[in-house]
N, C-alpha and C positions, 0 to 999 in steps of 0.2 A: 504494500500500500504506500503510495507516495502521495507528497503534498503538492497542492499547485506552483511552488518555488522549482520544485525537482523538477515536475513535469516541463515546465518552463524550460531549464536548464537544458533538460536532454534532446528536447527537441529544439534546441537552439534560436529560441524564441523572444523576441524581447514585448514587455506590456502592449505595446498598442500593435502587437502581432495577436495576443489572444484576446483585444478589446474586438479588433476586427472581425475575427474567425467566432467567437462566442458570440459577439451582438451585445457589446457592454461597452459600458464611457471606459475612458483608461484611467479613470480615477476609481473607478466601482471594479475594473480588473485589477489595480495596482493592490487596493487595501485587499482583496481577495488573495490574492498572491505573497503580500507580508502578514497575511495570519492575523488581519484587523478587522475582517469581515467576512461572517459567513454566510455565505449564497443562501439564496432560495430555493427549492426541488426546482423550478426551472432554469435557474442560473446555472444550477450545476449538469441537468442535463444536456445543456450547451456546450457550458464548459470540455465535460468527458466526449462529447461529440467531435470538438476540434480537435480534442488530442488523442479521438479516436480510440477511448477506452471507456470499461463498464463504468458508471458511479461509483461503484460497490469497493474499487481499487484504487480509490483518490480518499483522501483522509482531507474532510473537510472540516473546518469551525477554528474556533480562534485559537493560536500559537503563539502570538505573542506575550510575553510577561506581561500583567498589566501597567506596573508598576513601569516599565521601558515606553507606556502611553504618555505618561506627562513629562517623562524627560522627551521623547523625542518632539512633543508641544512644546515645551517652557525652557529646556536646557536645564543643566543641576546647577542647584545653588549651593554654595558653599556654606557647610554647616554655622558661620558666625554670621554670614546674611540672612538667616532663619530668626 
């Protein structure tokens, strides 16, 4: 079972290759692809459609730490700016 990062990877694909091929913004493929959002049963049957595999063997929903959400919004602050 692989993620949408991996599948990206192997088939040598960049965001707005599978914003194209699925029928998504490259903003709703990109947060899909960093593990910050997880499709909808239609999204994902696009999705496994472009890259031409079952559902069943894509490991879908969120991967990201959450905690890596507000640093990658706000940046870290340094514990005496707290």
């Amino acid at each position: 079972m692989k993620t949408v990062d991996c599948l990206l990877e192997d088939a040598d694909w960049a965001i707005e290759d599978l914003a194209e091929k699925a029928s998504l913004t490259n903003e709703r493929a990109e947060a899909i692809a960093l593990g910050r959002w997880t499709p909808s049963p239609a999204e994902r049957q696009r999705i496994a459609l472009a890259f031409n595999v079952p559902v069943e063997d894509v490991s879908w929903g969120h991967t990201m730490d959450p905690r890596n959400v507000r640093y990658r919004r706000f940046g870290f602050k340094d514990v005496k700016d707290v």
